[in-house]
PyMOL Python script that loads the backbone (N, CA, C, O; Angstrom):
from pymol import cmd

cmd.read_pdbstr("""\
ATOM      1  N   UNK A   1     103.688 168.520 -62.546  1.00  0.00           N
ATOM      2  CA  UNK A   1     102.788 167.820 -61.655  1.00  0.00           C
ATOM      3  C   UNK A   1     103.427 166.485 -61.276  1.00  0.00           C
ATOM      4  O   UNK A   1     103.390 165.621 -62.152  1.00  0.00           O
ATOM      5  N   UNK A   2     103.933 166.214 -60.265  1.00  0.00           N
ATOM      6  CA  UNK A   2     104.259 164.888 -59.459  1.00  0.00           C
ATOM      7  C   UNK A   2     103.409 163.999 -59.292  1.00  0.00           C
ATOM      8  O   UNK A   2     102.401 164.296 -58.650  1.00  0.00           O
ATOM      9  N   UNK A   3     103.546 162.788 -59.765  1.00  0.00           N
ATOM     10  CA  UNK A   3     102.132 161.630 -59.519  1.00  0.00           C
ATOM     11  C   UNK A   3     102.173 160.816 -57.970  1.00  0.00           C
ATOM     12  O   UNK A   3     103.181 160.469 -57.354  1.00  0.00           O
ATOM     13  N   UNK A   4     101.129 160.690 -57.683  1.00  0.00           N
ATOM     14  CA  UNK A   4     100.957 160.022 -56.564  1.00  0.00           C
ATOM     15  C   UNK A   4     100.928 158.666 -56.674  1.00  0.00           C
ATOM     16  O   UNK A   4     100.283 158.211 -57.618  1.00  0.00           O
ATOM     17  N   UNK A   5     101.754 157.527 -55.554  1.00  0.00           N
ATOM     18  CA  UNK A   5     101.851 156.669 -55.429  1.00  0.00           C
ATOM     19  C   UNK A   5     100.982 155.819 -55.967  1.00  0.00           C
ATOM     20  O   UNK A   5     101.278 154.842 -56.656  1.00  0.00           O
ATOM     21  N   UNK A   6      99.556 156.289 -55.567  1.00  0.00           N
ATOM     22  CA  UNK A   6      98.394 155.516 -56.350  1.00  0.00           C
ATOM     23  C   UNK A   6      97.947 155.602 -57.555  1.00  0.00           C
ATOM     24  O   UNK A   6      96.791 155.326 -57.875  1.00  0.00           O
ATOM     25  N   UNK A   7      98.922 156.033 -58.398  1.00  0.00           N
ATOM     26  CA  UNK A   7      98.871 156.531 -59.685  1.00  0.00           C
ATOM     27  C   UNK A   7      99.358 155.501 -60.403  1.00  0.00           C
ATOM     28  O   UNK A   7      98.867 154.779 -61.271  1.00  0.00           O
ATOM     29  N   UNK A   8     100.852 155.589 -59.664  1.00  0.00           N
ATOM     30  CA  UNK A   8     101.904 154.424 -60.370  1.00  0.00           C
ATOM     31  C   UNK A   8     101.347 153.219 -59.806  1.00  0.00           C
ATOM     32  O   UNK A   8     101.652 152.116 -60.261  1.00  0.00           O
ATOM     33  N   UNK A   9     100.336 153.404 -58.584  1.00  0.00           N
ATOM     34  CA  UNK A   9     100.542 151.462 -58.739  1.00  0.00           C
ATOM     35  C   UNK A   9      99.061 151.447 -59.324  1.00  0.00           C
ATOM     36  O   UNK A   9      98.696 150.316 -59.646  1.00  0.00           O
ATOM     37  N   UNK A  10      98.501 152.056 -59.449  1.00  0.00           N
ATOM     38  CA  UNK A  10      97.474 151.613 -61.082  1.00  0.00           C
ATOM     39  C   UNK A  10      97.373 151.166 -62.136  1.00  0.00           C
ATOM     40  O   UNK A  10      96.642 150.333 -62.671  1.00  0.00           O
ATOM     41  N   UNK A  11      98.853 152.305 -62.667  1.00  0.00           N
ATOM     42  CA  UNK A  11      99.344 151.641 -63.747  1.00  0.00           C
ATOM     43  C   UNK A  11     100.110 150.233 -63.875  1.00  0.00           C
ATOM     44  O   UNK A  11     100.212 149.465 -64.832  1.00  0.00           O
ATOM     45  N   UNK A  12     100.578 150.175 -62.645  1.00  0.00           N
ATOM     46  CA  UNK A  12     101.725 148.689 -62.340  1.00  0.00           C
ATOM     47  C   UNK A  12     100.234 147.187 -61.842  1.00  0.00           C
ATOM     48  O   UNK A  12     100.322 145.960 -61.866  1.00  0.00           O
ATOM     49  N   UNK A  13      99.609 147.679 -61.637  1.00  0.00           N
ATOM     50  CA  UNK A  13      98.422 146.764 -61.376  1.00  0.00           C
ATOM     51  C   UNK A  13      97.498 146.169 -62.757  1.00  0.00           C
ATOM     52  O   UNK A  13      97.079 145.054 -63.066  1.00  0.00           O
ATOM     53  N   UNK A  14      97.438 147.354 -63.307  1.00  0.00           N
ATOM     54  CA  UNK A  14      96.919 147.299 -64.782  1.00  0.00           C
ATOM     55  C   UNK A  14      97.804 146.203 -66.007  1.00  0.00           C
ATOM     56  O   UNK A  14      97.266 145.375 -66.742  1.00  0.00           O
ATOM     57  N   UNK A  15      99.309 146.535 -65.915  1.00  0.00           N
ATOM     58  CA  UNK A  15     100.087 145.767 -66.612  1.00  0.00           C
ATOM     59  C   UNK A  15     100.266 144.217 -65.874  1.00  0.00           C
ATOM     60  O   UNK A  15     100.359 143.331 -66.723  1.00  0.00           O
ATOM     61  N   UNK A  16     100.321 143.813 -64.702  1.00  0.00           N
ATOM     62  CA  UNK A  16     100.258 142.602 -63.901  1.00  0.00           C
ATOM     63  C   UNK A  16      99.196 142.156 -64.015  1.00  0.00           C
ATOM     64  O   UNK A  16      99.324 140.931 -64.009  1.00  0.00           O
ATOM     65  N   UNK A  17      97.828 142.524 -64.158  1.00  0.00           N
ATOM     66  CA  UNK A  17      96.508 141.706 -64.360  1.00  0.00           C
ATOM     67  C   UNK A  17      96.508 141.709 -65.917  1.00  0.00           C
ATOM     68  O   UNK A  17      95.820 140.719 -66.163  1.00  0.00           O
ATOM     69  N   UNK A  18      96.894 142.267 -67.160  1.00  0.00           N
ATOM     70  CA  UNK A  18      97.182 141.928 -68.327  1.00  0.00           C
ATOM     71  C   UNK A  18      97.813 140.857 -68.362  1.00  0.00           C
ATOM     72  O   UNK A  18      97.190 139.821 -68.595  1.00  0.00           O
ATOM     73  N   UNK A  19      98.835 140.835 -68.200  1.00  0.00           N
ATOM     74  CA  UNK A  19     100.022 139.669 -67.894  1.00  0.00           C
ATOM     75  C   UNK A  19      99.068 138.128 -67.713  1.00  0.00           C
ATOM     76  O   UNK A  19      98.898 137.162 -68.457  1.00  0.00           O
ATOM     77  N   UNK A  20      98.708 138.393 -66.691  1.00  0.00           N
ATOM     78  CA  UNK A  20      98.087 137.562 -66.137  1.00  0.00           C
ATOM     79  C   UNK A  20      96.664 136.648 -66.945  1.00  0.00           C
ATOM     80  O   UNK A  20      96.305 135.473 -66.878  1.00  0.00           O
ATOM     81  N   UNK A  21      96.175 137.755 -67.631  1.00  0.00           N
ATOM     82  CA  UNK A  21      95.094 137.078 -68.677  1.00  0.00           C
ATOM     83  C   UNK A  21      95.915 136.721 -69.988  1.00  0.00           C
ATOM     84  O   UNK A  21      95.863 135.553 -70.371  1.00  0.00           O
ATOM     85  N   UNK A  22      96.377 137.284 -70.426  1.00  0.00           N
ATOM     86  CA  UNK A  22      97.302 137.331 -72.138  1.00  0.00           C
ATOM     87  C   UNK A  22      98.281 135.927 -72.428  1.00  0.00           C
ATOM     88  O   UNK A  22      98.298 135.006 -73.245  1.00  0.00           O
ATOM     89  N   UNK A  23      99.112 136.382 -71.181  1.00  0.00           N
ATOM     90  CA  UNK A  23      99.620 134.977 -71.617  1.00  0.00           C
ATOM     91  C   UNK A  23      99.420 133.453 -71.410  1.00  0.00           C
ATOM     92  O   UNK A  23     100.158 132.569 -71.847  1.00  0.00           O
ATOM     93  N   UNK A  24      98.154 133.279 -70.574  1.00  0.00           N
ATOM     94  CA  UNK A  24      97.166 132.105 -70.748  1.00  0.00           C
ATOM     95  C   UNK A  24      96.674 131.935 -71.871  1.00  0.00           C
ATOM     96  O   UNK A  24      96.812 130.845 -72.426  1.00  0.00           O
ATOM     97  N   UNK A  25      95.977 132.981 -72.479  1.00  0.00           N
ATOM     98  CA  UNK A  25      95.467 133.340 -73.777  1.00  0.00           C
ATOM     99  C   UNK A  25      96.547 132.268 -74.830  1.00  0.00           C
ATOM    100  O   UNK A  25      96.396 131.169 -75.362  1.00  0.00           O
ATOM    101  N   UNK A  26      97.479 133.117 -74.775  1.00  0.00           N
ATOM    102  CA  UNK A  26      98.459 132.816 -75.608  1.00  0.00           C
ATOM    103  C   UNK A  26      99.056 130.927 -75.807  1.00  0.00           C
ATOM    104  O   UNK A  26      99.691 130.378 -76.707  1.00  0.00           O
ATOM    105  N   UNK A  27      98.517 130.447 -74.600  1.00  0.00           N
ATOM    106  CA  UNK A  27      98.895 129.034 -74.353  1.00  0.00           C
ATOM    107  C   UNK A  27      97.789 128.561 -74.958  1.00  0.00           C
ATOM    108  O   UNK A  27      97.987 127.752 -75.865  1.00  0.00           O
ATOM    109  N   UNK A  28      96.573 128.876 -74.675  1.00  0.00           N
ATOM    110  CA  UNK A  28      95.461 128.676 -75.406  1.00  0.00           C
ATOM    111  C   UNK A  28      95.217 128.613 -76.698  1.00  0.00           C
ATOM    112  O   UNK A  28      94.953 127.706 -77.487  1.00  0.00           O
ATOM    113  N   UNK A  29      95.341 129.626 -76.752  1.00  0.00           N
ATOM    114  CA  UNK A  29      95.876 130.107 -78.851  1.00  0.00           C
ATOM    115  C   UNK A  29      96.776 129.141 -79.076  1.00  0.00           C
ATOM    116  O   UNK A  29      96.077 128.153 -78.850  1.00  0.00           O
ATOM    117  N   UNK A  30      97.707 128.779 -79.327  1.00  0.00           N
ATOM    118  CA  UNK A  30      98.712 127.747 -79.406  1.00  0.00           C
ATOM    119  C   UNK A  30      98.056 126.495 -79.393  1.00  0.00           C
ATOM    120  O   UNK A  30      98.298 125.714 -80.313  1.00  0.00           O
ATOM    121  N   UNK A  31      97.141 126.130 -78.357  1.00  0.00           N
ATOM    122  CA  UNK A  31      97.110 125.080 -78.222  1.00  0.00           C
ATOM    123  C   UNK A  31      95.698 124.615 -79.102  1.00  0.00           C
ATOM    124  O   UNK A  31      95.278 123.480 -79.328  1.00  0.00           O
ATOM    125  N   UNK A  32      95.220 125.760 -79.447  1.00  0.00           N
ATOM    126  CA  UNK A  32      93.809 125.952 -80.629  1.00  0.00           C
ATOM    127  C   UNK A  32      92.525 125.310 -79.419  1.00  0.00           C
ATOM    128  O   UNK A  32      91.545 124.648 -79.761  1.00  0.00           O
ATOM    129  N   UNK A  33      92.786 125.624 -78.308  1.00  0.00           N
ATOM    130  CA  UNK A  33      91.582 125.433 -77.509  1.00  0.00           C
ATOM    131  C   UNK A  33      89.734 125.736 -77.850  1.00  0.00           C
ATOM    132  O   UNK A  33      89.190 126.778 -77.484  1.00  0.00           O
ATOM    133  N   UNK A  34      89.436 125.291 -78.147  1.00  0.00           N
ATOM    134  CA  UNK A  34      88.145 125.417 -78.485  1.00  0.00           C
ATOM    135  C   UNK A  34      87.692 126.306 -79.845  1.00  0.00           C
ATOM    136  O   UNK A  34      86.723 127.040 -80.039  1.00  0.00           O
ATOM    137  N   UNK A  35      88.783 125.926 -80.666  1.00  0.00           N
ATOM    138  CA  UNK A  35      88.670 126.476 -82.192  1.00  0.00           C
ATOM    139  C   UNK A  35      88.812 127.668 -82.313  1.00  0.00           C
ATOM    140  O   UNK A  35      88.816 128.048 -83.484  1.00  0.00           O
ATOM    141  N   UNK A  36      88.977 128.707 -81.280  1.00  0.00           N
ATOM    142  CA  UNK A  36      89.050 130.416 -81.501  1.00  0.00           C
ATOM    143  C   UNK A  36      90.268 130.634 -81.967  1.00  0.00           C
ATOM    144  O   UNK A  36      91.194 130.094 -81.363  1.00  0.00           O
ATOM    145  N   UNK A  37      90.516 131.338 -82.954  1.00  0.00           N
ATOM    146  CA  UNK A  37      91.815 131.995 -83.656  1.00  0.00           C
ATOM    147  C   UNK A  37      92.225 132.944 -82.271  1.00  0.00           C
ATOM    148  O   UNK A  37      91.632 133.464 -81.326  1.00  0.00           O
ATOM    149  N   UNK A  38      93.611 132.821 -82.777  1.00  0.00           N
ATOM    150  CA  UNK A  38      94.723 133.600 -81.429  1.00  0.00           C
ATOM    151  C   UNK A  38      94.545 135.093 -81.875  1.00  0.00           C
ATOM    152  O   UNK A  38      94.771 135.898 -80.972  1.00  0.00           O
ATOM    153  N   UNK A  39      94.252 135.526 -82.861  1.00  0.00           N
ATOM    154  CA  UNK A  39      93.821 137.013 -82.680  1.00  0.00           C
ATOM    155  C   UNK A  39      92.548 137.162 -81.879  1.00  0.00           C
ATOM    156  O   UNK A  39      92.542 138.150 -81.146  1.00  0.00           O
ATOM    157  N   UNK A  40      91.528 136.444 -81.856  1.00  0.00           N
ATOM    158  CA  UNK A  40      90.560 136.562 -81.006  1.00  0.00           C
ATOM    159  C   UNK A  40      90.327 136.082 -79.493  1.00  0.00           C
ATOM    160  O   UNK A  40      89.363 136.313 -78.763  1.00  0.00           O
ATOM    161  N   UNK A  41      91.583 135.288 -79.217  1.00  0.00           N
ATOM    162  CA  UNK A  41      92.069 134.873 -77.592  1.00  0.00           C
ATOM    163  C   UNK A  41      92.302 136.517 -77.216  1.00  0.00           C
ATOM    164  O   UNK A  41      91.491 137.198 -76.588  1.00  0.00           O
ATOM    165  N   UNK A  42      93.593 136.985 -77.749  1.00  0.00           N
ATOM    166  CA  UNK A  42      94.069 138.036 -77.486  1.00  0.00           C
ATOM    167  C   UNK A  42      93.606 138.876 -77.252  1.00  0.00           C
ATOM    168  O   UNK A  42      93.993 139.499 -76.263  1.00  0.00           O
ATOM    169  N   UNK A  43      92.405 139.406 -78.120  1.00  0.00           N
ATOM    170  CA  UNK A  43      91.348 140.495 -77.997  1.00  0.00           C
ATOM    171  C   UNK A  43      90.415 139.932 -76.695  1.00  0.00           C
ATOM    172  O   UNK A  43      90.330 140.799 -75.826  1.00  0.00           O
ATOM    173  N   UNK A  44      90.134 139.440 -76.565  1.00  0.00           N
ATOM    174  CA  UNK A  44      89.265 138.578 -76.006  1.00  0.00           C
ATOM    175  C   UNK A  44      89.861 138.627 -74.316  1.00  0.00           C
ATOM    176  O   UNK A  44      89.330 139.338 -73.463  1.00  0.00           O
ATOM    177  N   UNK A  45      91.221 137.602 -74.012  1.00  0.00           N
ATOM    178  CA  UNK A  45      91.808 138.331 -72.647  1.00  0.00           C
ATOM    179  C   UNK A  45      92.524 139.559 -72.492  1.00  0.00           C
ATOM    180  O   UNK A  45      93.246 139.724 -71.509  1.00  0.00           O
ATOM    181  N   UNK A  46      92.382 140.502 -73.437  1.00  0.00           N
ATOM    182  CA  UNK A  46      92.809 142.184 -73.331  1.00  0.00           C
ATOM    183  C   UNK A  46      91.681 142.809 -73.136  1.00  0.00           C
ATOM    184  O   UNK A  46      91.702 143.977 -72.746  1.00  0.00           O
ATOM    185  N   UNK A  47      90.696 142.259 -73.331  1.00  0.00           N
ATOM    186  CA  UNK A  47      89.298 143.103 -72.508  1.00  0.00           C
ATOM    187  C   UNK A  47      89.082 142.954 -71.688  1.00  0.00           C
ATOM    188  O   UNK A  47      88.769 143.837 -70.889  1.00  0.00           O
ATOM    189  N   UNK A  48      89.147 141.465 -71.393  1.00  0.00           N
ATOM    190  CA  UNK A  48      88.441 140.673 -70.068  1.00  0.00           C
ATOM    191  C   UNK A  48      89.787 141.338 -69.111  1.00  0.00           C
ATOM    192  O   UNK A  48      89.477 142.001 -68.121  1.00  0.00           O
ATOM    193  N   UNK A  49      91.039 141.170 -69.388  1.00  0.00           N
ATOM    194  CA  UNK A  49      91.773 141.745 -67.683  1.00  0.00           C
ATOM    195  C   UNK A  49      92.108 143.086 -67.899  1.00  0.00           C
ATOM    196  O   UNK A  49      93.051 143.529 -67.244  1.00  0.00           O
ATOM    197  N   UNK A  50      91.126 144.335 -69.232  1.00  0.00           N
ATOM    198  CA  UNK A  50      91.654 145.715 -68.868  1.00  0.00           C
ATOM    199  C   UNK A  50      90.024 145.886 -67.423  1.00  0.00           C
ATOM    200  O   UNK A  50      90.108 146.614 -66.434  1.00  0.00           O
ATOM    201  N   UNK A  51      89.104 145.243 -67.673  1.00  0.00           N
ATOM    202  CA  UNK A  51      87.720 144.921 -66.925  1.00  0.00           C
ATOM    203  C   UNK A  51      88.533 144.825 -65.959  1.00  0.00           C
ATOM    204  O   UNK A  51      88.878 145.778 -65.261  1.00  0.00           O
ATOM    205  N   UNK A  52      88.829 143.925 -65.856  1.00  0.00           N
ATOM    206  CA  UNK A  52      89.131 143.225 -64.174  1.00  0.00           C
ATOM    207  C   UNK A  52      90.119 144.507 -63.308  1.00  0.00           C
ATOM    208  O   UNK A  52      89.773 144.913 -62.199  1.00  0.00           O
ATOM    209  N   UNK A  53      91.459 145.067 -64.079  1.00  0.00           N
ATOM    210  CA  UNK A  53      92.349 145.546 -63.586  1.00  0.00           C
ATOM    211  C   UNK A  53      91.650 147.060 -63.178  1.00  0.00           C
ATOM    212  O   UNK A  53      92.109 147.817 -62.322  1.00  0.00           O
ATOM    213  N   UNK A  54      90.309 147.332 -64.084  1.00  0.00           N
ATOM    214  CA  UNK A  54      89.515 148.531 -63.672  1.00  0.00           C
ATOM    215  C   UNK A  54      89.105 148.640 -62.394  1.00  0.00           C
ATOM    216  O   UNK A  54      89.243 149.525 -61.550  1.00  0.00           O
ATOM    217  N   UNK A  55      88.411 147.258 -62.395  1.00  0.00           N
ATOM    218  CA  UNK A  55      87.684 146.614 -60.964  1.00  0.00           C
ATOM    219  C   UNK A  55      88.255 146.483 -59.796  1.00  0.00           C
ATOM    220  O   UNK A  55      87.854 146.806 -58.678  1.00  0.00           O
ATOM    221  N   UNK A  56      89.344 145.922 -60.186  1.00  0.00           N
ATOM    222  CA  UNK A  56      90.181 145.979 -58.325  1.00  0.00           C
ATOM    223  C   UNK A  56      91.219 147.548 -58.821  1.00  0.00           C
ATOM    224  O   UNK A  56      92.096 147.520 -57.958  1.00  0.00           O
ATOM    225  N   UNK A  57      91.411 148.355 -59.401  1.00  0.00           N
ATOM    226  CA  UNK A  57      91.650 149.506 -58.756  1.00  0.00           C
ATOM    227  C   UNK A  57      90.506 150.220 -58.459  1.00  0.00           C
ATOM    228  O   UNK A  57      90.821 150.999 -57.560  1.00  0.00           O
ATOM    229  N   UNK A  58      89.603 150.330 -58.681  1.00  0.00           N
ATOM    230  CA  UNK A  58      88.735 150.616 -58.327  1.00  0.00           C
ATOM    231  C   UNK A  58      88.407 150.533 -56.749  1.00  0.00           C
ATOM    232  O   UNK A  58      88.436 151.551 -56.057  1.00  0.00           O
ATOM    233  N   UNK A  59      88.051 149.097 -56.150  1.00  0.00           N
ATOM    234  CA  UNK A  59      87.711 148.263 -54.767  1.00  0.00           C
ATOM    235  C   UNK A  59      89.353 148.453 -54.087  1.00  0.00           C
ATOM    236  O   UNK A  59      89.265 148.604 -52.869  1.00  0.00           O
ATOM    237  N   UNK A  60      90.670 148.477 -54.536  1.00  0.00           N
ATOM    238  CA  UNK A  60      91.625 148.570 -53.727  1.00  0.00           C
ATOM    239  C   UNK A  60      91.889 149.211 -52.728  1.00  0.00           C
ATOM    240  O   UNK A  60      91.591 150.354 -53.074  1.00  0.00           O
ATOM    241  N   UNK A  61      92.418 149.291 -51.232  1.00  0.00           N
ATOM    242  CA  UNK A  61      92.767 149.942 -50.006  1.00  0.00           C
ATOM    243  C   UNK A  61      93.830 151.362 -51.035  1.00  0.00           C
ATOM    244  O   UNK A  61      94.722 150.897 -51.745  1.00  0.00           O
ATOM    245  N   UNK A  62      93.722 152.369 -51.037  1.00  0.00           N
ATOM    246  CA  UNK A  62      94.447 153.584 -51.471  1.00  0.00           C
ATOM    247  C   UNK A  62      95.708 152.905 -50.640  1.00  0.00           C
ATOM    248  O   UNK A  62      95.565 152.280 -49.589  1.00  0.00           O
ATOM    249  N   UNK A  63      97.060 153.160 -51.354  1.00  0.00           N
ATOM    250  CA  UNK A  63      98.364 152.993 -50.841  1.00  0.00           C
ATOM    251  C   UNK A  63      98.754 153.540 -49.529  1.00  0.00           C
ATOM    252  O   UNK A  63      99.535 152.886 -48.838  1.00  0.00           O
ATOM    253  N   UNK A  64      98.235 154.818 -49.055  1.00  0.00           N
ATOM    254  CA  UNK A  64      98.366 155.441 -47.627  1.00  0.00           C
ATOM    255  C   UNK A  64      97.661 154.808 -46.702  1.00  0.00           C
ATOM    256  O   UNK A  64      98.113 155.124 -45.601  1.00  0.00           O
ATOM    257  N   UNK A  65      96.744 154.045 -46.606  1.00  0.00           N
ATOM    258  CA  UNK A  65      95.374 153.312 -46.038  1.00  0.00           C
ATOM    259  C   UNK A  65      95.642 151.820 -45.933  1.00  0.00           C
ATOM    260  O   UNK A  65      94.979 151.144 -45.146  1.00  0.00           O
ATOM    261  N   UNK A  66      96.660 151.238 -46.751  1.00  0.00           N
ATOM    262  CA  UNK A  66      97.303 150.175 -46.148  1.00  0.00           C
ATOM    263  C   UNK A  66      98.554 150.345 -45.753  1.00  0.00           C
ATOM    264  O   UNK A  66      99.349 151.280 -45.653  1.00  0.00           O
ATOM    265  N   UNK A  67      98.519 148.830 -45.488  1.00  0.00           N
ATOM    266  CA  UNK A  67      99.211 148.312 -43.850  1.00  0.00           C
ATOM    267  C   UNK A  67      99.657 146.467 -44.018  1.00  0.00           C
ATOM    268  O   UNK A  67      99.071 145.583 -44.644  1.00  0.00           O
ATOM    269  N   UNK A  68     100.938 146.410 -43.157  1.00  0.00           N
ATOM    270  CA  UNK A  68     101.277 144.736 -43.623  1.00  0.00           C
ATOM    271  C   UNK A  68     101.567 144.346 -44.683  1.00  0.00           C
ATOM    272  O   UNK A  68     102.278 145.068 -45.381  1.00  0.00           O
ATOM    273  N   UNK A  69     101.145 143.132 -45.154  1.00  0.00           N
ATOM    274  CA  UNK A  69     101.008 142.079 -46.514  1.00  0.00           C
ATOM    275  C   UNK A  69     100.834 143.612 -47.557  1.00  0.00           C
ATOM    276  O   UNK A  69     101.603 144.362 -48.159  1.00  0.00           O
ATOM    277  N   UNK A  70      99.646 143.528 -47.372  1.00  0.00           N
ATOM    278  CA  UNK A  70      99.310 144.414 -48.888  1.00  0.00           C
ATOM    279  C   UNK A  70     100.379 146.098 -48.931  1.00  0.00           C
ATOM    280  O   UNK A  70     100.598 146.344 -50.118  1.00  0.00           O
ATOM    281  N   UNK A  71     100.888 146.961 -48.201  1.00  0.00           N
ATOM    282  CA  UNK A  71     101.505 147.221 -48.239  1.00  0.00           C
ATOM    283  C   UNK A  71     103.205 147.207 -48.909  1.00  0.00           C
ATOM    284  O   UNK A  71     103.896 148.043 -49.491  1.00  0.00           O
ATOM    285  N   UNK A  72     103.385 145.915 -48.506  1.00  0.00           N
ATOM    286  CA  UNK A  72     104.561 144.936 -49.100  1.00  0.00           C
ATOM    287  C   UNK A  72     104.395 144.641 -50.861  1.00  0.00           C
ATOM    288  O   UNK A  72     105.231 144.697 -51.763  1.00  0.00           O
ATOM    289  N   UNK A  73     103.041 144.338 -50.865  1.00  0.00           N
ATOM    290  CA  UNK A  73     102.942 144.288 -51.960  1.00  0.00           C
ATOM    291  C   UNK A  73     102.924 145.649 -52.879  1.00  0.00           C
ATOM    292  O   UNK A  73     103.526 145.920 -53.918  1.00  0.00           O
ATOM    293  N   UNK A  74     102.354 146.107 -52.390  1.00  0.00           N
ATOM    294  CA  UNK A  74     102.159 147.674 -53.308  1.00  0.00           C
ATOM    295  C   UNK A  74     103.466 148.240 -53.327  1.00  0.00           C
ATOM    296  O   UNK A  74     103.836 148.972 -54.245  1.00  0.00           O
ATOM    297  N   UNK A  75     104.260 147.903 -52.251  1.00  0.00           N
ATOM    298  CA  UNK A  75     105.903 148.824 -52.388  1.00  0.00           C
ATOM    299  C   UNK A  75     106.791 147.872 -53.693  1.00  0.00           C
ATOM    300  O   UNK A  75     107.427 148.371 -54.621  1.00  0.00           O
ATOM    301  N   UNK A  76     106.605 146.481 -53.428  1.00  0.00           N
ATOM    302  CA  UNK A  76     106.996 145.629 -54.561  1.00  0.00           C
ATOM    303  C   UNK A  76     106.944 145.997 -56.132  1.00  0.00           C
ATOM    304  O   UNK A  76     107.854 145.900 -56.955  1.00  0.00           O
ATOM    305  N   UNK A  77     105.547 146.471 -56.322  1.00  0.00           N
ATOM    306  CA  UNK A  77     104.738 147.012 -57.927  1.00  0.00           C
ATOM    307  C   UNK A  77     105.447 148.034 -57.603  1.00  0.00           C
ATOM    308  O   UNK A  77     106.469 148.144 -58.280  1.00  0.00           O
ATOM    309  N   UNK A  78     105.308 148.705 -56.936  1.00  0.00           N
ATOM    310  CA  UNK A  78     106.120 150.311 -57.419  1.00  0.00           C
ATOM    311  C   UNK A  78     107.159 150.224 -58.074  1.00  0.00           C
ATOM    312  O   UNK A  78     107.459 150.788 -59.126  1.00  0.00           O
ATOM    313  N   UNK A  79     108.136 148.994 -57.005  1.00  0.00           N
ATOM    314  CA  UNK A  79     109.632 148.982 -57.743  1.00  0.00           C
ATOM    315  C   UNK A  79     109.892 148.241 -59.029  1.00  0.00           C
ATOM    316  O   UNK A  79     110.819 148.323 -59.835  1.00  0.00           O
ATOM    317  N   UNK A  80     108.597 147.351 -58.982  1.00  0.00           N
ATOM    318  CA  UNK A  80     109.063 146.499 -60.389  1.00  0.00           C
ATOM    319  C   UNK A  80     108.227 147.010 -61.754  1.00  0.00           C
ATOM    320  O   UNK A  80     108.534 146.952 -62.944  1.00  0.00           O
ATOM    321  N   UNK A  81     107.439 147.358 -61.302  1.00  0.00           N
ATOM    322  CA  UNK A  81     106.419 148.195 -62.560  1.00  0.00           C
ATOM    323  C   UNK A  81     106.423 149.416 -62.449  1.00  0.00           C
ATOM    324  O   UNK A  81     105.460 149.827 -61.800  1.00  0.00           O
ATOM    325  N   UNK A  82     107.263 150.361 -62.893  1.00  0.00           N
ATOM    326  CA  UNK A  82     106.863 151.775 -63.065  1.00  0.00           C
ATOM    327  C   UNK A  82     106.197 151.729 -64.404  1.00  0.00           C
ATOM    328  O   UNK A  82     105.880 150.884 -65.241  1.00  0.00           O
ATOM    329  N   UNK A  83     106.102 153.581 -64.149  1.00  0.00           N
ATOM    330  CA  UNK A  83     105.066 153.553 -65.146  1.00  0.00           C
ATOM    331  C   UNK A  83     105.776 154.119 -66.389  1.00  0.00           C
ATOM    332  O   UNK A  83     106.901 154.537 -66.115  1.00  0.00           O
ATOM    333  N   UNK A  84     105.507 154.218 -67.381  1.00  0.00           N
ATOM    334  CA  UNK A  84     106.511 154.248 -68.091  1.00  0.00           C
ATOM    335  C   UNK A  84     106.166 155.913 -68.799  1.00  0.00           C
ATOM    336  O   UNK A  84     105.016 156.323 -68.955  1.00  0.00           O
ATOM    337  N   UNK A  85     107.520 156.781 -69.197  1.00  0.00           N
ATOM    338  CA  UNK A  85     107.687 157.867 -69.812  1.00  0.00           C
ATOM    339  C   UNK A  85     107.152 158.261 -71.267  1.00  0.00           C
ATOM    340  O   UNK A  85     107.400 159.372 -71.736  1.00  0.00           O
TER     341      UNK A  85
END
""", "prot")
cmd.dss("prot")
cmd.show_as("cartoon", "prot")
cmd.util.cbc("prot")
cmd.orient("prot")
């Protein structure tokens, strides 16, 4: 079975909105921001952006259905985030 474009950039969307919560987290944790232990930052932005990364694949234009900017972008994630074996 061959995966469809919108497959891989799910998965490449999913790991970029992780990214994106975790290692704030992680500056946070470090920096003992508001007394929460860094195991509980971690848990804490690994829920909050697997939520989010649900949410905009969810609401996203399907990869065939865009066009322009977002296009550009989605060909970008393909090449830099595959999905992994």
């Amino acid at each position: 079975m061959s995966e469809t474009a919108n497959s891989k950039l799910s998965w490449s969307i999913v790991l970029v909105v992780l990214a994106c919560f975790v290692i704030p987290a992680g500056v946070m944790a470090a920096l003992q921001v508001f007394g929460i232990s860094s195991k509980d930052w971690f848990f804490i932005a690994f829920g909050v952006g697997l939520i989010v990364a649900f949410g905009l694949n969810f609401v996203r234009p399907r990869y065939g259905n865009s066009s322009g900017r977002l296009k550009r972008l989605y060909d970008f994630l393909l090449r830099q985030f595959p999905r992994p074996d």
